[in-house]
DRENDO-1510 file (C-alpha; in Angstrom, 1 decimal, always signed):
<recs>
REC; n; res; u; v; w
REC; 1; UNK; +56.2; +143.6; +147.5 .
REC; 2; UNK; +57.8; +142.5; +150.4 .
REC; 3; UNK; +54.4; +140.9; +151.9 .
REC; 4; UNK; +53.7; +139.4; +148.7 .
REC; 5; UNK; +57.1; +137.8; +149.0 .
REC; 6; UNK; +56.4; +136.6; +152.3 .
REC; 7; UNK; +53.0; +135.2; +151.4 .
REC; 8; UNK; +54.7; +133.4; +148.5 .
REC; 9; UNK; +57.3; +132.0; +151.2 .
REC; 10; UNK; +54.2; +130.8; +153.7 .
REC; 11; UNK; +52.8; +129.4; +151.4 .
REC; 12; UNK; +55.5; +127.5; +149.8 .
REC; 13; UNK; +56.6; +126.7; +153.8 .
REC; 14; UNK; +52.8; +125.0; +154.2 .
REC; 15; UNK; +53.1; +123.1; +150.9 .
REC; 16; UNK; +56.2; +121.3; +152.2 .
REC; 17; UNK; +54.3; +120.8; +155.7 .
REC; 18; UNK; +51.3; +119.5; +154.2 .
REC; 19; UNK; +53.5; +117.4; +151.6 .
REC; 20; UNK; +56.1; +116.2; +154.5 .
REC; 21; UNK; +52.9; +115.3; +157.0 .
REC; 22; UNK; +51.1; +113.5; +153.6 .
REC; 23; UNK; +54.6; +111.4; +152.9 .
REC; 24; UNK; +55.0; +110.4; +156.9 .
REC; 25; UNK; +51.3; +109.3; +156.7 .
REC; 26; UNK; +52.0; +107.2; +153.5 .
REC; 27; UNK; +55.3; +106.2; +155.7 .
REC; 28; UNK; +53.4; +105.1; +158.7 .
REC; 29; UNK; +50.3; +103.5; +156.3 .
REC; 30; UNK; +53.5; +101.6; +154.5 .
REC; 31; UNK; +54.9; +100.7; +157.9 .
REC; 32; UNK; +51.7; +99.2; +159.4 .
REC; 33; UNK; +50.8; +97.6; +155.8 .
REC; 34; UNK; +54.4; +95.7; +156.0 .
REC; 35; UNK; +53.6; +94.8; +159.9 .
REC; 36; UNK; +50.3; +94.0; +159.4 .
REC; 37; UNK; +51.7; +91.3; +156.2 .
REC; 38; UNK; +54.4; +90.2; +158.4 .
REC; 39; UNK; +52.2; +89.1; +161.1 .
REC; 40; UNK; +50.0; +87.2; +158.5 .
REC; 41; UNK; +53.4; +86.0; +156.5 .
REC; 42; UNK; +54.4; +84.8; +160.5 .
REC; 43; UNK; +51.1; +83.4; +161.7 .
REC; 44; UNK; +50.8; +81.7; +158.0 .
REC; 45; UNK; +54.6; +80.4; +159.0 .
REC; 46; UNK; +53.7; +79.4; +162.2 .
REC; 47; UNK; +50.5; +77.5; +161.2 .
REC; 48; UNK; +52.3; +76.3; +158.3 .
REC; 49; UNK; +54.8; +74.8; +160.6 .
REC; 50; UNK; +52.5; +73.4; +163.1 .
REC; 51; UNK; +50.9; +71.1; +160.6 .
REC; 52; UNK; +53.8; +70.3; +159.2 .
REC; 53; UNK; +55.3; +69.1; +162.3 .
REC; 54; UNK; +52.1; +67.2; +163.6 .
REC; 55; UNK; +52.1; +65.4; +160.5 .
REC; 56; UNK; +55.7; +64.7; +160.5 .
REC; 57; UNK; +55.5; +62.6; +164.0 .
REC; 58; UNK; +52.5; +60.8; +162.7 .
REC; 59; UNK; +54.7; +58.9; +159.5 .
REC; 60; UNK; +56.1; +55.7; +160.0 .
REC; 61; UNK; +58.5; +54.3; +156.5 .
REC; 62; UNK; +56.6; +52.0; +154.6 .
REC; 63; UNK; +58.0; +48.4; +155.3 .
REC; 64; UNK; +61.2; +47.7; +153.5 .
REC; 65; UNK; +61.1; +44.1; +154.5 .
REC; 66; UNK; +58.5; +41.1; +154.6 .
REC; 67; UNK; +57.8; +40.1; +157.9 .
REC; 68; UNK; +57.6; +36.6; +156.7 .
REC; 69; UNK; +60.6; +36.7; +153.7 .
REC; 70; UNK; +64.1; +38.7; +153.5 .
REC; 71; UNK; +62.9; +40.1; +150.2 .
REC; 72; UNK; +61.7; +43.6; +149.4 .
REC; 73; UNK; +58.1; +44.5; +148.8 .
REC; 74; UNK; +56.2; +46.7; +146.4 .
REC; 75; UNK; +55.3; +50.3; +148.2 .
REC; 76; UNK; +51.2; +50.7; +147.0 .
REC; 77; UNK; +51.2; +54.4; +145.1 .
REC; 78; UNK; +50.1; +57.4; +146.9 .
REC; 79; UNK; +46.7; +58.4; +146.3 .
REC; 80; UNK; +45.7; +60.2; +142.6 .
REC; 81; UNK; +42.6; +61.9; +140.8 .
REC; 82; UNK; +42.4; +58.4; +139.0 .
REC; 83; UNK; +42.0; +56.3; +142.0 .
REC; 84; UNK; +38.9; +54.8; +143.1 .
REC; 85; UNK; +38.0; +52.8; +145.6 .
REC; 86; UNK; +40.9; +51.6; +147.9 .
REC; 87; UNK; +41.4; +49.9; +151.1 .
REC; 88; UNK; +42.6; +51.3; +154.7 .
REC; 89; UNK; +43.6; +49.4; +158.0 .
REC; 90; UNK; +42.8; +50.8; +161.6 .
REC; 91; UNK; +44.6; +49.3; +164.8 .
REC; 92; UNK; +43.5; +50.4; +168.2 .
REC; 93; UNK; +46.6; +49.3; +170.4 .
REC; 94; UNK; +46.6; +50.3; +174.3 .
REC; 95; UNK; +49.2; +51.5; +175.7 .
REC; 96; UNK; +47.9; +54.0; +177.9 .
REC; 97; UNK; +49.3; +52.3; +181.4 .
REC; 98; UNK; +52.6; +51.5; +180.0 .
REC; 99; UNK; +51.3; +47.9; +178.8 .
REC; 100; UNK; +54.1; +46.0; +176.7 .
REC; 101; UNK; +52.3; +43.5; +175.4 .
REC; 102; UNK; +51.8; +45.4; +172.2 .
REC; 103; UNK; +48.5; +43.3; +171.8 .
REC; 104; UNK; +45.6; +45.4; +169.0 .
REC; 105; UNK; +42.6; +45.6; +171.1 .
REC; 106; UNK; +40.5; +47.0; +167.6 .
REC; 107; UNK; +40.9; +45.9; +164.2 .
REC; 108; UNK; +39.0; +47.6; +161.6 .
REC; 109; UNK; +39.3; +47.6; +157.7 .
REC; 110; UNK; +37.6; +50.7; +155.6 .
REC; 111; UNK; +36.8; +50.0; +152.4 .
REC; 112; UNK; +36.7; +53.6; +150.7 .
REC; 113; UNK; +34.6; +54.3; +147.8 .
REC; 114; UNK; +34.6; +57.4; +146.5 .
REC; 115; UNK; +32.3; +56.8; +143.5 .
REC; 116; UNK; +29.6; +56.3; +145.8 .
REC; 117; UNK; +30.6; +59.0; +148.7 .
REC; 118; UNK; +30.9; +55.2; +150.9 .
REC; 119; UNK; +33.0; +53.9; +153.7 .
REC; 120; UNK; +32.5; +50.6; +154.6 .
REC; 121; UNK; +33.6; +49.7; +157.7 .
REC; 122; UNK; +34.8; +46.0; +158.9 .
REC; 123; UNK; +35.5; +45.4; +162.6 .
REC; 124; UNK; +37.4; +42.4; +162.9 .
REC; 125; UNK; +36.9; +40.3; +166.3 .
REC; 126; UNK; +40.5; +40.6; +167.9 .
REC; 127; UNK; +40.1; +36.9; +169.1 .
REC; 128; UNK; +39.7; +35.3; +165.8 .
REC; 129; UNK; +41.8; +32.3; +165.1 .
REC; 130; UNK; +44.2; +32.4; +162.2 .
REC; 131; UNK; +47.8; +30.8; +161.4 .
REC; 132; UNK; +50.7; +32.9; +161.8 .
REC; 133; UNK; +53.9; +33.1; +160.1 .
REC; 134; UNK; +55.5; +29.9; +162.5 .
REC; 135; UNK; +52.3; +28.1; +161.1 .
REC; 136; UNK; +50.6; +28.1; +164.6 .
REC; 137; UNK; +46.7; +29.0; +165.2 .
REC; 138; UNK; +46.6; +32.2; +167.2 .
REC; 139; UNK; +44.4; +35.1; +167.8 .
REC; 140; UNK; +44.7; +37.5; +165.1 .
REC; 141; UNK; +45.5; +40.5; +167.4 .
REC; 142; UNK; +48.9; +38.5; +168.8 .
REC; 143; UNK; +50.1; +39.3; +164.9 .
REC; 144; UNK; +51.3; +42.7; +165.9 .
REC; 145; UNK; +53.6; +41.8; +168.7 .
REC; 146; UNK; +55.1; +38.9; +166.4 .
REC; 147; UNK; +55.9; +41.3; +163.6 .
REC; 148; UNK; +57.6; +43.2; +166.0 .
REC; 149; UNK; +59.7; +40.2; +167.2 .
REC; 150; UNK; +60.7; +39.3; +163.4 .
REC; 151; UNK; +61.0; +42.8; +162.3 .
REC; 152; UNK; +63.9; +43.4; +165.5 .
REC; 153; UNK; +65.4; +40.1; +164.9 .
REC; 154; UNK; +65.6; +41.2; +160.9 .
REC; 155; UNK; +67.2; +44.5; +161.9 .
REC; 156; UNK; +70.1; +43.2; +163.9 .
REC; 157; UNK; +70.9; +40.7; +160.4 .
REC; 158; UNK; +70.2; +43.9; +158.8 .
REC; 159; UNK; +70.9; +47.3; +160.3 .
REC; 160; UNK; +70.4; +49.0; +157.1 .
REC; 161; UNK; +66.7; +48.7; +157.1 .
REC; 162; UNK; +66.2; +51.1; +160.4 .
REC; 163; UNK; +65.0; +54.4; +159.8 .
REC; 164; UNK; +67.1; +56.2; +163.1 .
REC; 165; UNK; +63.9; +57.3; +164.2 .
REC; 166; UNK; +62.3; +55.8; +167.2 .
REC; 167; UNK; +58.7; +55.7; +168.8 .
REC; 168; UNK; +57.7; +54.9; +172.2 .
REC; 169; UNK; +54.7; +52.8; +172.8 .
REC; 170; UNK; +54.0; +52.7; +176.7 .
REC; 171; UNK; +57.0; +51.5; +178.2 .
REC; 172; UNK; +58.5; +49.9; +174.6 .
REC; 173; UNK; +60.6; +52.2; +172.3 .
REC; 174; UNK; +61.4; +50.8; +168.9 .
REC; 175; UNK; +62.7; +52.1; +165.7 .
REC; 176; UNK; +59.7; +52.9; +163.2 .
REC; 177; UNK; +61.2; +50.7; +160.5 .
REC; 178; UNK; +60.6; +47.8; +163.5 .
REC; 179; UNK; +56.9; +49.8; +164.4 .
REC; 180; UNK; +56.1; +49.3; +160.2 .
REC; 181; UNK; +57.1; +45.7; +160.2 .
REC; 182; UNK; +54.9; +44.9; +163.0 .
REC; 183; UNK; +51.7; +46.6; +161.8 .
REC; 184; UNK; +52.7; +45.1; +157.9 .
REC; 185; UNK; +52.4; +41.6; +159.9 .
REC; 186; UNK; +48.6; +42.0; +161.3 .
REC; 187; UNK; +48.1; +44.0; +157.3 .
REC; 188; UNK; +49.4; +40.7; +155.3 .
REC; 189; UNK; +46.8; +38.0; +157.3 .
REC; 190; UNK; +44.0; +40.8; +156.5 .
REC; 191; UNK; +44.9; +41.0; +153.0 .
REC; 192; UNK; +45.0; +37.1; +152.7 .
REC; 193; UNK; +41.8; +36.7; +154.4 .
REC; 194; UNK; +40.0; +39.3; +152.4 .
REC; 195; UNK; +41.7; +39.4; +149.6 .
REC; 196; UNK; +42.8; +42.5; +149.0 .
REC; 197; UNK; +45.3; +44.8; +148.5 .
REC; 198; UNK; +45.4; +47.5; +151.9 .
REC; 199; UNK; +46.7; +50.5; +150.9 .
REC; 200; UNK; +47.8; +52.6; +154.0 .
REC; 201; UNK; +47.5; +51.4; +157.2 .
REC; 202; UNK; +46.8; +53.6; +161.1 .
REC; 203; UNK; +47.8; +52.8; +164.6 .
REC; 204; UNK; +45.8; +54.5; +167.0 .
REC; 205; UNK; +46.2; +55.0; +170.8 .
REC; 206; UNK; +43.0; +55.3; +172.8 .
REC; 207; UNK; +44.2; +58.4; +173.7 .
REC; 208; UNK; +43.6; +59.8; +170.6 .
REC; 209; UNK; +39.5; +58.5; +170.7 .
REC; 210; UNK; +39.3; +60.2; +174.5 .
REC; 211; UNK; +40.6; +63.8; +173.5 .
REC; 212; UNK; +38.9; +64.2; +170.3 .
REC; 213; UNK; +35.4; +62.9; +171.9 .
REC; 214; UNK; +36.0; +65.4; +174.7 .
REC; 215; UNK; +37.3; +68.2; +172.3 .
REC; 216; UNK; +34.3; +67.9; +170.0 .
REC; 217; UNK; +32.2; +67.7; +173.6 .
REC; 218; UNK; +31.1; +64.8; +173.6 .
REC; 219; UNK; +29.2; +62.0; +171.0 .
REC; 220; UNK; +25.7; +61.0; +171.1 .
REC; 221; UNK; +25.4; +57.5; +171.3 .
REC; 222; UNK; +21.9; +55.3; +171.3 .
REC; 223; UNK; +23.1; +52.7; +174.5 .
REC; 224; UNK; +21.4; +49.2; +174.0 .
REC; 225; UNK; +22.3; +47.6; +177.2 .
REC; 226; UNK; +23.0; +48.4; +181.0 .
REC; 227; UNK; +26.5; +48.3; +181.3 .
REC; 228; UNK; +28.8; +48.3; +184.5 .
REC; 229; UNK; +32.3; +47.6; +184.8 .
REC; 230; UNK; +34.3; +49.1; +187.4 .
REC; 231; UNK; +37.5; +49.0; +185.8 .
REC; 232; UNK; +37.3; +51.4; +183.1 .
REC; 233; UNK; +34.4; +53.4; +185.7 .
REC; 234; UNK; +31.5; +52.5; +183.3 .
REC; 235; UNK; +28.0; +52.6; +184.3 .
REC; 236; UNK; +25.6; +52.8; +181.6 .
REC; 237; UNK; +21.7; +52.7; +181.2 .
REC; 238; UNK; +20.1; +51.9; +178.2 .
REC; 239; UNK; +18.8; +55.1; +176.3 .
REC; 240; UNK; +20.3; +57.8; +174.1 .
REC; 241; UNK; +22.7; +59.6; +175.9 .
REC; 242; UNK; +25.6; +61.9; +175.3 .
REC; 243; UNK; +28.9; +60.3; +176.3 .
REC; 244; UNK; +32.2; +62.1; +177.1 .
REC; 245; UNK; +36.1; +60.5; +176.1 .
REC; 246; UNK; +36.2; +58.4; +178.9 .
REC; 247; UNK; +32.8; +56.8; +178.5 .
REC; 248; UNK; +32.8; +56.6; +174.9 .
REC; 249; UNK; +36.2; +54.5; +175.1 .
REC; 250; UNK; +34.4; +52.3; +177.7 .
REC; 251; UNK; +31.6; +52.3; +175.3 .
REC; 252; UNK; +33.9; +50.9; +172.3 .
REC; 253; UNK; +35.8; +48.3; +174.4 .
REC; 254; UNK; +32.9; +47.2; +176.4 .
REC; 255; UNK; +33.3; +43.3; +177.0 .
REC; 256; UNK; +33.0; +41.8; +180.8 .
REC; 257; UNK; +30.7; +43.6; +183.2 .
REC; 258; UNK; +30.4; +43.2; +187.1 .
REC; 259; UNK; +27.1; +41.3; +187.5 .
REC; 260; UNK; +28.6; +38.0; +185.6 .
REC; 261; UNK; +29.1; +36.6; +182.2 .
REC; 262; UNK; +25.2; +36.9; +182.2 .
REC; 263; UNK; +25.6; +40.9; +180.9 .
REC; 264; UNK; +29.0; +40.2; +178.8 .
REC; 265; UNK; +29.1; +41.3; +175.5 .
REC; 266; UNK; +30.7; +39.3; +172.5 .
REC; 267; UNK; +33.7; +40.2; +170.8 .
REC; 268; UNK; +30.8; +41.1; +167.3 .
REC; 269; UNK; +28.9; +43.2; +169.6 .
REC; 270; UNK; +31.7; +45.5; +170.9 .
REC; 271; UNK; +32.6; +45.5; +167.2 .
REC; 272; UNK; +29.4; +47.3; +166.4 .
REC; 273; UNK; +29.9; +49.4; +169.8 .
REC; 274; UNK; +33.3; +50.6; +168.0 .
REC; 275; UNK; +31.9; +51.6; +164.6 .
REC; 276; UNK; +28.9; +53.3; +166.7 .
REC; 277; UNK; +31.7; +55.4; +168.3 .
REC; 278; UNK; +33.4; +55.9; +165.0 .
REC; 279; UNK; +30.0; +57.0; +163.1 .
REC; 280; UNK; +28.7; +59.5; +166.2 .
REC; 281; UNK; +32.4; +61.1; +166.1 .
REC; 282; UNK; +32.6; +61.7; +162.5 .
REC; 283; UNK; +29.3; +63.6; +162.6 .
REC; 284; UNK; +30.7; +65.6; +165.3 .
REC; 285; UNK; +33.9; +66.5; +163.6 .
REC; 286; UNK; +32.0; +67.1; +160.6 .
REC; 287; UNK; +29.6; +69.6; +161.7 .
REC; 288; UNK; +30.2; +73.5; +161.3 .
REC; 289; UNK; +30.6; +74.1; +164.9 .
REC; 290; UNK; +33.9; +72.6; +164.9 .
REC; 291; UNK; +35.4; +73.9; +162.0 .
REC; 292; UNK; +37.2; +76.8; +163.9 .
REC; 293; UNK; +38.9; +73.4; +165.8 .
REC; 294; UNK; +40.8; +72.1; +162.9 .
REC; 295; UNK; +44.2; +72.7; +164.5 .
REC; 296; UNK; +43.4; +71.5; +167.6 .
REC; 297; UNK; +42.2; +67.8; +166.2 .
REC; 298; UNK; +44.6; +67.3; +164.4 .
REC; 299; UNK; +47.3; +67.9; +167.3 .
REC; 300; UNK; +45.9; +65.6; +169.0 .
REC; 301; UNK; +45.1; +63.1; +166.6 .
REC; 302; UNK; +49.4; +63.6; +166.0 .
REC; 303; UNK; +50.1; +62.9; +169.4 .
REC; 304; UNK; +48.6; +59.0; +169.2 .
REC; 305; UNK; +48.0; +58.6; +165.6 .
REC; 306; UNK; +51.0; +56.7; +163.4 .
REC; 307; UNK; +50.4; +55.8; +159.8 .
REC; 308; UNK; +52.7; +54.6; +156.7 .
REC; 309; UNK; +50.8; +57.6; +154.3 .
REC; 310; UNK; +53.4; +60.0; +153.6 .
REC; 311; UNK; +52.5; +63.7; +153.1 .
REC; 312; UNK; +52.1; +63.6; +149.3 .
REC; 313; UNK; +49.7; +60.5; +150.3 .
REC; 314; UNK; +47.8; +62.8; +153.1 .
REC; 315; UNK; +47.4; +65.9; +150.7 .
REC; 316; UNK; +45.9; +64.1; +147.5 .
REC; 317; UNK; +43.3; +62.1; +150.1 .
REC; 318; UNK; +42.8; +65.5; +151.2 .
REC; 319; UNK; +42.4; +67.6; +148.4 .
REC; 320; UNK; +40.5; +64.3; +146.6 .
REC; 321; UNK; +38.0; +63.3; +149.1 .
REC; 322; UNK; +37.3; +66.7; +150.9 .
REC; 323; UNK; +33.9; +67.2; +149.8 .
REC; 324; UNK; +33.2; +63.9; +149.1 .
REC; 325; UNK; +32.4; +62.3; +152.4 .
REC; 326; UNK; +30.1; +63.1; +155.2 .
REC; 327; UNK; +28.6; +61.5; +158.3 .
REC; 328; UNK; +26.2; +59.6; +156.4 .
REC; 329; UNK; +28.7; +58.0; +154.5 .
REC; 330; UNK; +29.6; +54.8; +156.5 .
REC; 331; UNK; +28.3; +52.1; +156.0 .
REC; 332; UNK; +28.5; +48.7; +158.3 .
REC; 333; UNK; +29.2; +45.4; +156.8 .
REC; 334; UNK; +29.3; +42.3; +159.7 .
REC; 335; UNK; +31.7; +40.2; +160.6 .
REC; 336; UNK; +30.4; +36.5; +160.2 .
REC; 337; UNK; +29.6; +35.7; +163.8 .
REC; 338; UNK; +31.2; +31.6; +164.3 .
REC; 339; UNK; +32.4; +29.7; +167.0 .
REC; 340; UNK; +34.5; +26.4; +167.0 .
REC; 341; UNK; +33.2; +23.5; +169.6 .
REC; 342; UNK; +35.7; +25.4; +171.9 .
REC; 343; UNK; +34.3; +28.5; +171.5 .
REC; 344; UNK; +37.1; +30.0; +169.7 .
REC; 345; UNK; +35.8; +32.9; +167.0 .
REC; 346; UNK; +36.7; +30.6; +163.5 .
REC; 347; UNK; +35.8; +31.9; +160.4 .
REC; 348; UNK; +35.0; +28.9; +157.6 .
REC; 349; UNK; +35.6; +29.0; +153.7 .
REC; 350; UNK; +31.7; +29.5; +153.0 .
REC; 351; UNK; +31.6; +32.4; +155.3 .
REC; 352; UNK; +35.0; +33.9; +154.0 .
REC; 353; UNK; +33.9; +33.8; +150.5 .
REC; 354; UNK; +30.8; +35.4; +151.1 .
REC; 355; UNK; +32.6; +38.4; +153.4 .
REC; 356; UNK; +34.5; +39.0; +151.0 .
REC; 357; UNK; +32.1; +39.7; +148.3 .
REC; 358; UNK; +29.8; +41.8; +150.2 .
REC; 359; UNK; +33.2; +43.7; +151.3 .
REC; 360; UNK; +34.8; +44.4; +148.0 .
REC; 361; UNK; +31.3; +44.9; +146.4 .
REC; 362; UNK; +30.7; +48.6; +145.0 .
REC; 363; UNK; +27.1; +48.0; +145.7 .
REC; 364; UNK; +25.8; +49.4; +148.9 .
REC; 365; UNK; +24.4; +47.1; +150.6 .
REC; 366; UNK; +21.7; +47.1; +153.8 .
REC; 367; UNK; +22.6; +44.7; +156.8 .
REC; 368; UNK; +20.2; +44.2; +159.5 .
REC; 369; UNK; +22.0; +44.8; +162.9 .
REC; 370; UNK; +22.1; +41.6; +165.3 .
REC; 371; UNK; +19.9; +41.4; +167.7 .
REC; 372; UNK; +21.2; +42.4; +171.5 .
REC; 373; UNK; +18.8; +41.3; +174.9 .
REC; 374; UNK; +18.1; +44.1; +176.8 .
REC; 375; UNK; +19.6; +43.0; +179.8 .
</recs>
């Protein structure tokens, strides 16, 4: 009896063992379950938290006030499922040495078509004449650095129209408000001489174009002239070749070379050299292998990118658009190549006219590239 009664005790004694090891395994399976989520929860929090902030020092406020009248102007809507095609502003500005001149060296207009998966890209020759807002005949890329002029002057009448939150540019800090009113400047003389309405505008540092060629590791770029120039350390064959950051910015702003005016470049042929460097680094960033880098661009393109698209703006273009475009979807459309007896770049009313219907065309169109001397 008494064995039996012992039996009855082990056995109850390895039933609680058996249930008190089962419930600390559940325990610790619990525990690493909840660590395991927490990690995920954190890195989710922390990647969340790095995009928001990247974003965040890329936006500039919208423009309160005309650069050219006290009034206010209509904000364009953020981007919807309804919207078509639309138009966007790019402005290379280089500040890189701590210039102050605040002068664009690129000016590019996309018009974006998503009916037809199409980007058509305009490169605007930064020397082209045009009247500013004084009604003198400068070069268009002098528009920026007046906007910024008016836009300070408007702030000290106005203080309210500062946003509190400043920028450098090289050596030149400004408020954004005064950073929006300068680019809205250069955005009002495009939208007059194409007429159109430009719905979001970005200012790029060449900074940006060196680090995301490099990260992507390199662009492949068909060169169609020799090309040396010793101040930007560019020496160049003809041939396809794959060019690194510092090359493929050389490449883009290729003008004056060593040898004489003989091997210079015109301001419509270092346009195409841009959209050449746009095109080879959108197939890069659009192939699989640098998916995994997603983080990575997009630091860096925060670091020198500023644009007037707010986050509700970035998401819908985003969320819209994603499958919608690839490599193969820009398209070039030139810039009517014209001289005055001076040989200042001009543009007439014939040639305006008919750049801006191949430009605001939906059709897709096929331009035959100008012919370059193999020099």
């Amino acid at each position: 009896m008494k064995n039996t009664q012992v039996e009855d005790h082990d056995t109850t004694q390895s039933s609680r063992i058996i249930k008190s090891q089962k419930s600390k395994r559940k325990q610790l399976i619990l525990k690493v379950i909840l660590i395991a989520a927490g990690i995920l929860l954190l890195a989710t929090g922390v990647i969340a938290y790095q995009i928001t902030s990247n974003i965040n020092r890329m936006i500039i406020p919208k423009p309160v006030i005309d650069a050219e009248q006290d009034g206010p102007i209509e904000t364009p809507p953020v981007f919807s499922e309804e919207d078509e095609d639309f138009y966007l502003l790019v402005m290379g500005l280089d500040y890189r040495d701590n210039h102050n001149a605040l002068l664009t060296d690129s000016i590019m207009v996309l018009h974006i078509i998503p009916q037809q998966s199409t980007i058509k890209l305009l490169s605007i020759p930064r020397d082209l004449l045009v009247e500013n807002t004084r009604g003198s005949i400068v070069k268009i890329n002098s528009l920026f650095s007046e906007g910024h002029i008016l836009t300070r002057q408007q702030a000290k009448d106005n203080p309210s129209i500062l946003s509190g939150d400043t920028i450098k540019l090289g050596n030149v800090t400004m408020d954004k408000a005064v950073l929006s009113g300068a680019i809205a400047n250069t955005r009002n003389k495009l939208e007059e001489i194409l007429d159109v309405s430009i719905q979001n505008t970005v200012l790029v540092n060449f900074n940006t174009l060196v680090a995301l060629v490099d990260e992507v590791g390199g662009i492949e770029i068909d060169v169609k002239r020799s090309m040396k120039y010793r101040v930007t350390n560019l020496y160049l064959e003809p041939g396809l070749q794959t060019l690194n950051g510092e090359d493929a910015l050389g490449y883009a702003r290729f003008r004056e070379d060593d040898r004489g005016r003989r091997y210079f470049a015109s301001d419509f042929e270092r346009g195409q050299q841009q959209q050449e460097v746009v095109k080879a680094l959108a197939d890069e960033i659009f192939t699989l292998k640098n998916s995994g880098k997603t983080l990575k661009l997009l630091a860096i393109v925060s670091e020198n990118v500023q644009t007037d698209m707010d986050y509700a703006d970035m998401y819908a273009m985003v969320t819209n658009y994603y499958n919608v475009f690839n490599s193969d979807s820009f398209q070039s459309v030139p810039f009517p190549e014209m001289y005055s007896s001076k040989g200042d770049v001009i543009l007439s009313d014939e040639a305006r006219n008919e750049l801006r219907n191949s430009f605001k065309s939906l059709e897709i169109e096929e331009h035959e590239p100008q012919e370059e001397a193999e020099l």
